[in-house]
N, C-alpha and C positions, 0 to 999 in steps of 0.2 A: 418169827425170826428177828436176830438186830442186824438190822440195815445201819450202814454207814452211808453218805452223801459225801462224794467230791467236792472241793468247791465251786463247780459249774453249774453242780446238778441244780436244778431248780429248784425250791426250796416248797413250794405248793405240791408238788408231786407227795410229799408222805402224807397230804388227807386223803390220798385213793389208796394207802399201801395199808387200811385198814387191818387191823389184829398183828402188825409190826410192831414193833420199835424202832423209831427212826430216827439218828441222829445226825448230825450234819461234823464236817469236822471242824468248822469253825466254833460250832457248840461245848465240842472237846477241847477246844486251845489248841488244836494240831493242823492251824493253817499256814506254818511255815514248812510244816514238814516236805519232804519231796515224795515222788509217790511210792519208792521201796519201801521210804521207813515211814510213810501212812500208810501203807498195806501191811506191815508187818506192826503194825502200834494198833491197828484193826483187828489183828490174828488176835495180841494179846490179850485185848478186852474184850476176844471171845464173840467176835462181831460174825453173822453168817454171809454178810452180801455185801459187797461194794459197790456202791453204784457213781461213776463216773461219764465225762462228756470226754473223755480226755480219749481219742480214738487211736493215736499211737502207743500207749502205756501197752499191747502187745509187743510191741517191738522195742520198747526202752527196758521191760521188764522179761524176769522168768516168773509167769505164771505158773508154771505146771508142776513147784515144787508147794505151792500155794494152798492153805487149809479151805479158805472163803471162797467164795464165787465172785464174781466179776461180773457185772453188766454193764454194757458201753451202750449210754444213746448216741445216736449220733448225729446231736444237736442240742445246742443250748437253750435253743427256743421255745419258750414255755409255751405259746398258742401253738407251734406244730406237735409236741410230745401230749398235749391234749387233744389231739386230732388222730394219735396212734397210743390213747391211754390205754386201753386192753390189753395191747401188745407189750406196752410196756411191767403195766401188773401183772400180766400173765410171765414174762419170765423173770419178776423177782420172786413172785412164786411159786415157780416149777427149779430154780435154781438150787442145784446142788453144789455141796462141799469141793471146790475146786473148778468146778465149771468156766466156763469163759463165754460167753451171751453179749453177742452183738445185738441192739434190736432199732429196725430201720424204722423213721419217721418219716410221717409224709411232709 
């Protein structure tokens, strides 16, 4: 799958997202964008998973017209999202076309 990274996301999490493609959106030059038009500059380059810290972008956004999946950690903090790493590789790889994946860190 290509994975996209917010820029919150922690940026060590893509060496567990093994047999991904991970990009970050800074990597792309799409770190002014706002999150409609990084989720839809995601859509275009055909990206499967968005992965974000950002826990409101359900409520700023319509996700449900959306081609990618969403995954919300919900934390920035890279020693706790290593302390719920499972959980969190388990649902960028169970994430489907559209989806919306919350997943709780300790």
């Amino acid at each position: 799958m290509n994975v996209l990274f917010d820029e919150g996301t922690p940026v060590p999490l893509r060496h567990a997202l093994v047999g991904h493609s991970v990009h970050t959106a800074r990597e792309r030059g799409w770190s002014g964008l706002k999150n409609g038009e990084l989720i839809a500059a995601a859509e275009a380059a055909n990206y499967d998973v968005f992965v974000t810290t950002d826990q409101n972008l359900k409520y700023q956004q319509n996700l449900r017209s959306r081609e990618l999946s969403v995954v919300v950690l919900r934390t920035t903090s890279w020693p706790r999202i290593q302390r719920s790493l499972a959980a969190v590789v388990a649902a960028i790889d169970a994430a489907a076309r559209g989806s919306y994946i919350e997943v709780d860190v300790e």
